[in-house]
Structure formats: structure tokens, C-alpha cells
C-alpha positions, 0 to 999 in steps of 0.5 A, a space after each residue: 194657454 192663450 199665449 202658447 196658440 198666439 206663438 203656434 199661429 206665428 210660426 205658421 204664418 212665417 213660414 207661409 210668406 218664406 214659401 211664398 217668397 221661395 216661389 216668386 223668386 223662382 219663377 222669376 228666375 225660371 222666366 228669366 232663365 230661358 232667354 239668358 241660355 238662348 243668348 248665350 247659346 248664340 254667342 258662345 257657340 261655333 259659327 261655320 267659320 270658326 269651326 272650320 279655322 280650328 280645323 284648319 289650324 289644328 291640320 296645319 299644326 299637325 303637318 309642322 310636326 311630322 318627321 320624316 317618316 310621317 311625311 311619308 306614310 302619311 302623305 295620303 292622309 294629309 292630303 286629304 285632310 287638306 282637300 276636305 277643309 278647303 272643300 267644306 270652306 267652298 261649299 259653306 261659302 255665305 254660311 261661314 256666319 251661321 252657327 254650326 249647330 244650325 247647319 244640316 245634318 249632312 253637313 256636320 257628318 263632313 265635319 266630323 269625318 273631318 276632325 276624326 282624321 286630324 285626330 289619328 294623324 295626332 295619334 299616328 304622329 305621337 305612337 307611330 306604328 303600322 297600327 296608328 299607320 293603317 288607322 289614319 288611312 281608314 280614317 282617310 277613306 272615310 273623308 274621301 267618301 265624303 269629299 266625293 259626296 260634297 264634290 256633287 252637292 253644288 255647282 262649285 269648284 272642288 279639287 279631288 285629287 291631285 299629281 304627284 305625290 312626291 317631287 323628285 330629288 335634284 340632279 347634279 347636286 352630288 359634286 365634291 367642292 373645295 373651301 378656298 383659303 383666305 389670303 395670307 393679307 387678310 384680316 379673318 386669316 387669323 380667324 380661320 386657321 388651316 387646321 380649322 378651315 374644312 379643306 373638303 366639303 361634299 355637301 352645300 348647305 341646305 336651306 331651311 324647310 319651306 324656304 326655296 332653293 336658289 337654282 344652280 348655276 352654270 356647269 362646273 360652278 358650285 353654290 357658295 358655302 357658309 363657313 361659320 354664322 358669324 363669318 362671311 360666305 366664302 365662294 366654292 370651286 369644283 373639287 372635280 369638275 373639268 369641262 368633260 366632266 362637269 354635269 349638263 343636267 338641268 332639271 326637268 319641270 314638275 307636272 301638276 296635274 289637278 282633277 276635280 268638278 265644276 272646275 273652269 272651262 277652257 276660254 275662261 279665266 285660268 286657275 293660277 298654281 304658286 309655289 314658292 316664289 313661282 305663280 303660272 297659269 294651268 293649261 284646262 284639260 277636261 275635268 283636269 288643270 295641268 301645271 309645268 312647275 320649275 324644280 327650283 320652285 319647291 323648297 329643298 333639303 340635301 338630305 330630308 324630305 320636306 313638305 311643300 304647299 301649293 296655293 291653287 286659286 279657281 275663280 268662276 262666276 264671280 266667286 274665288 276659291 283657294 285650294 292647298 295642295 301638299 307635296 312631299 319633296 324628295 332630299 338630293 341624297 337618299 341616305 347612308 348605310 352600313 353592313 357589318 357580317 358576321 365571317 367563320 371560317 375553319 383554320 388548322 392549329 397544329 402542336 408537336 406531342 410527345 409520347 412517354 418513354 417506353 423501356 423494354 429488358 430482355 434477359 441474357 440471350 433472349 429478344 423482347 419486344 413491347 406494343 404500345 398504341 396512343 390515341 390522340 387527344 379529344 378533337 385533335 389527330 395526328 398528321 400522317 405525314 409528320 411522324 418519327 420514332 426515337 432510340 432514347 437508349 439502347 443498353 447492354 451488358 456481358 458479365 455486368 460490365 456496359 456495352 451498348 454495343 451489345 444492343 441491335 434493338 429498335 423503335 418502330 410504327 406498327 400497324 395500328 389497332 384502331 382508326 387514328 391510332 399511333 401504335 410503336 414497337 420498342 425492341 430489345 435484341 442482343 447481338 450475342 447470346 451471352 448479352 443482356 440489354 434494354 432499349 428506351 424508346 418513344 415517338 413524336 408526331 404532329 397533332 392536328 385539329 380544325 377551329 372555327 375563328 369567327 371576325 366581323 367584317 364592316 363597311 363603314 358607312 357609304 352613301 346611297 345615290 339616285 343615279 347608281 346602285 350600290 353593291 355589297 359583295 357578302 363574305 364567302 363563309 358569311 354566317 349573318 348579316 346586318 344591314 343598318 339603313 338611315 334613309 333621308 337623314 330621320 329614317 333608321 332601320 336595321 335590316 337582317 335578311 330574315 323578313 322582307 324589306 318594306 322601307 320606302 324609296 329603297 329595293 334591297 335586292 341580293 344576287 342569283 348566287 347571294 354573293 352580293 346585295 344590290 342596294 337600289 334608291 329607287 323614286 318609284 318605290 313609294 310608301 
């Protein structure tokens, strides 16, 4: 009895000192708990700078991979984006260290117009479309708003706009060249033998995006063209460029003109654009820098826009801002295009019919005629000039013995009954009144019918250029038409006539009596 209580009050004591040990042990860990968050609170979070690196980065990612439409469409938003970071990095200036859950509210709504923008140009560069297209562009709107509202928040230089949007093409780059051939004495003649040495080239090779072309030359001469990675440059004569002819265009500067506030005042230091290999001085405007940028100095693609950067720098008051600005320049050809049409026309098929013999007796004495009329087959008729009856035989008899003498019949056109009809008369007559005969007679005449015969005729693919627009004569019984367009090498469309063409840098115009298309690549018609 005893022994069973000693058990009971054990057990009870047992658990007394485990609830005692679960309870220290908690509260210590609750007590301990408390500063470890905090720091790791503090070392695991985003400072202001950090953040606005990811940003940063994350749009920089994003514009290597825009295409060639992208590049276009989604300039504007691009741009943006570039100018709110740079703006968010001026205006964090000395809080770049601060965790970014410690900056104000106003602030952080910045940052997240901001990262909404870079998130749909993800979504507009991975489904693009007018509805991923038109998404950016709001989300672009919303990062103005509030570049304006930080453009007014400090006394501090802050970019909010920028011209132009796109660099215009080259002049003078369309010249056809000549490869020469390696003398005979050389060792690579072997190497390149004539059926494989490109004889014509109309194009030199374009340098890589982001990568300034080297300017052209003196009238008439050609930049120096590779022949193979593996072979050395081979210089390049004009295929056509005697002195009349050879092209004296140079190209003209780029106007950059940069609106922003606070920007510096005429009489100090003045901001310095680079672009490429370029560095110069803006002429202070109010509220506005002005840049005359050489056309050299932005990269270029023969035939694919590209992006250029621009690297503003703005020092005032002891402090150094640098802002990006981004370009979208222009390819020398604008592209290609080809129309193929779809042509019926109605042409005459003619045949010869010949119609069943037709035989008529008549009796001793007697004349006997039979009426017969044809009609010609479904969808033919018969050509009213192209007719004859035929006397197949004419037969006769007196007292059973043959003389087709005997015969004066006929075969005749009479008039017809119906409209289209052939109608003839075959005649049995005796020349004597003791004669007996018949008369085998038919018609031939010339069928007639209209077919459609449809062909497709094709241009080939011709070139679109800057300087001259291209005409398409359309076919005079062309029934449909279908234009196909690669525009900057990336850009493909197919194009109809039943809906308006919105394609960028390009004006698809037909003739007051639509007997041609005008093909017009045109720089002002930006996207």
C-alpha cells in the first residue's frame, strides 16, 4: 500500500522538475531570441545601395536582351527606367549605407514604381505583344510621376528628359565594292580561288553592337572588308564611284539636348556627355544642356538598330552625378521586301464541234426537208463567224440503178429558234420526177468559251532605302496582294491591304488610281 503512494508521488515529482526545465529553457531562448532577429535583421537586409544595384542591374540585363522591335516599341520605357535609377542614386546620395527598410515612405513608392517597370519590360520582352507593349508604357508613366516628384524634392541635379530618341542612319554607306584579287605570285592564292572569292560585295562588314564604327574615308574610297576570320583584310575599291559620282555627304552632328532642374548655371563647370570614344562639353542652355555629338561616335549596325549609352556627368557644389542616357541608332539600310500578287485574267479557248450526220429520203418525185437545231455545250458558244455546213452525200435512184446525179439537195443555216442555237436544213430534192434520193449532211462550227487562268507574280526581294522611295507597279487585273517586309534585319511582317500598316520607320502608301504601292522608309515615322 505504501509502496504503490511512494511510486505515485514520484512520478508527480518528475514531471515537476521536466515542466520546470521546459520553462527555463524557454525563457531563456524567448530572451536570447529578441537580439539575434534584430541582428540578423540588420545584416541581412538590403541597404539603399544594394537595392538600387539590383535595380540597376536587373535593367541593364534587360536592355542586352531587347531585339529589334523591343529596341524600338520600348525605348521610351527603357529610358525611363534608366532616369529614375540614376535619379534614386542622386537623391540617396549619403544614405546609400542605410537599410532600405529604414528610408521614408515616399521613397520606397519610387523604388517600386521602379521595380514594376523593369518587371513588365521582363514581361514584354519575353511575350511580346500590343498588350505587354501597352503594360510597360503604363508602368512607364507611373516612374515619370515620380521622377517629376523627386526631380522637386532636393536641390540636386536630376535629368528628365532627353533628345533624340533615335540616331539617324549613316549617309553614303550604300556604295557597291569590289573584293580585288590576290596576285597570282602570292602564298594565299591558293587559298582563295576565283570561285570562291566573293567577286561583288554591297555591303561592308558591321562592327559589333556597342562597338564605334570608324568613320568613312575620302569620297570614292571604301572601308576595308574581311575576307574569312582566318585571312588578312583585303582592301576594297569602288565597284562605281568615279569622281562625279562618288558621294560628298558627310554626316552632319547629333543634337543632344538634356532637360532636367537644378542643372548648373551658365559660368560653371560644364557637364561632359561620352559617347564611345567621344568626350565634349555642353553648351548651358536654361534648364537645358546642348551637345553637338560627331555621327562617328555612336556605334553602328549595317542593317540592325542597336542601343547606344551616353554617360552624362553634372558636377555642382562639390558633388558628382553621373546620368545614362540611351539611344536607339538607326541601321544604314532600313531593310528588304518582297510582293507576290495574285493575277486572273480571262482568256478565250476555242475547240471545233462537229455535229451528227443528218440523213433525209424522200420518195419518187417528191422533196423532203429536216430541221435540226443544236445547242452548245454548258458554258461554251458558238463563234458566229466560224461556221459551214457540209454535203456528206447526196444519193439517187431511177428504177433502182444510182445516180447521184439525180440529187440537187442541200445542206443549209436556217434561222434559229433559240438564242445561241445552230439550227440547219438538209434537203432531199430530185431533179426529175421519176427519181428517188437522199441527202447525208452535217455542220462544223468553232466553240468558244472565257476561263479564268490565274498566275502569281513576284518581285524578288528588293532593298528599301532612306534617300529613295521604292514603287511597286500592281498588276491590272490583280486580285490580292501580299507584301512581306523584314524591317532592320529582326523585324518581319506580312502586310495585305485589308488593315492599316503600323510598322515603324515605314509608310505604305498606294496611288490615287491603285496602280502602285509607294514604299516610303521614312525616319520621322517613329514607333
Amino acid at each position: 500500500m505504501r509502496s504503490g503512494r511512494t511510486d505515485a508521488d514520484g512520478r508527480r515529482l518528475s514531471r515537476r522538475v521536466l515542466i520546470s526545465t521546459l520553462l527555463f529553457v524557454g525563457t531563456f531562448a524567448v530572451a536570447s531570441s529578441g537580439p539575434l532577429r534584430a541582428d540578423e535583421a540588420v545584416g541581412l537586409g538590403p541597404t539603399v545601395g544594394e537595392r538600387i544595384a539590383t535595380l540597376a542591374a536587373e535593367r541593364a540585363g534587360l536592355q542586352a536582351r531587347a531585339g529589334g522591335e523591343a529596341r524600338l516599341v520600348l525605348l521610351p520605357a527603357f529610358r525611363t527606367a534608366s532616369l529614375l535609377t540614376d535619379a534614386l542614386l542622386v537623391r540617396s546620395d549619403g544614405d546609400t549605407a542605410l537599410p532600405f527598410g529604414d528610408i521614408a515612405t515616399s521613397r520606397k513608392q519610387a523604388f517600386a514604381a521602379l521595380d514594376g517597370l523593369n518587371s513588365a519590360l521582363r514581361d514584354a520582352l519575353q511575350w511580346p505583344g500590343a498588350g505587354s507593349t501597352l503594360a510597360a508604357a503604363r508602368e512607364a508613366e507611373r516612374a515619370a510621376a515620380e521622377l517629376e516628384r523627386l526631380a522637386g524634392s532636393e536641390e540636386a541635379s536630376v535629368v528628365l528628359s532627353y533628345t533624340p530618341r533615335f540616331v539617324p542612319p549613316r549617309r553614303a554607306t550604300g556604295e557597291l565594292t569590289l573584293v580585288p584579287r590576290l596576285p597570282p605570285e602570292s602564298s594565299l592564292s591558293q587559298a582563295l580561288q576565283p570561285e570562291a572569292l566573293p567577286a561583288l560585295s554591297a555591303e561592308t562588314p558591321s562592327p559589333s553592337p556597342g562597338i564605334s564604327s570608324p568613320p568613312t574615308g575620302a569620297p570614292g574610297v571604301m572601308p576595308s572588308a574581311s575576307i574569312s576570320p582566318s585571312l588578312p583584310q583585303l582592301p576594297t575599291v569602288p565597284r562605281y564611284a568615279p569622281e562625279f559620282a562618288a558621294s560628298s555627304d558627310g554626316d552632319p552632328p547629333v543634337q543632344v539636348e538634356v532637360f532636367g532642374v537644378h542643372l548648373p548655371p551658365a559660368g560653371e563647370a560644364a557637364p561632359v556627355l561620352a559617347v564611345g570614344d567621344w568626350r565634349g562639353a555642353a553648351v548651358i542652355g536654361p534648364d537645358r544642356l546642348i551637345f553637338m555629338v560627331p555621327r562617328a561616335a555612336f556605334p553602328t549596325d549595317a542593317a540592325r538598330s542597336v542601343f547606344a549609352v551616353g554617360t552624362l556627368s553634372v558636377r555642382q557644389a562639390r558633388r558628382a552625378a553621373t546620368f545614362q542616357l540611351v539611344f536607339t541608332v538607326l541601321p544604314d539600310r532600313p531593310g528588304a521586301f518582297a510582293l507576290d500578287q495574285r493575277i486572273v485574267t480571262m482568256e478565250s479557248e476555242s475547240s471545233t464541234h462537229v455535229s451528227p450526220e443528218i440523213l433525209v429520203r424522200a420518195a419518187v418525185g417528191e422533196t423532203r426537208t429536216l430541221r435540226r437545231c443544236f445547242d452548245p455545250p454548258a458554258g461554251w458558244h458558238f463563234a458566229a463567224d466560224r461556221r459551214r455546213v457540209i454535203v456528206v452525200e447526196r444519193l439517187g435512184w431511177q428504177d433502182d440503178v444510182t445516180d447521184p446525179s439525180l440529187n440537187s439537195g442541200s445542206v443549209e443555216f436556217v434561222p434559229a429558234q433559240e438564242p445561241g442555237q445552230i439550227c440547219v436544213a438538209v434537203i432531199a430534192r430530185p431533179v426529175g420526177r421519176t427519181a428517188r434520193t437522199a441527202t447525208i449532211g452535217r455542220f462544223e462550227a468553232t466553240l468558244v468559251r472565257d476561263r479564268s487562268v490565274e498566275r502569281i507574280s513576284k518581285t524578288g526581294v528588293r532593298a528599301l532605302d532612306w534617300r529613295e522611295d521604292v514603287r511597286i507597279p500592281l498588276a491590272k487585273d490583280v486580285t490580292e496582294w501580299k507584301l512581306y517586309v523584314r524591317l532592320f534585319g529582326e523585324i518581319d511582317a506580312e502586310l495585305d491591304g485589308t488593315a492599316q500598316s503600323n510598322l515603324p520607320f515605314l509608310r505604305i502608301l498606294r496611288e490615287a488610281d491603285e496602280k502602285a504601292l509607294i514604299l516610303k522608309a521614312d525616319q520621322s515615322a517613329q514607333p
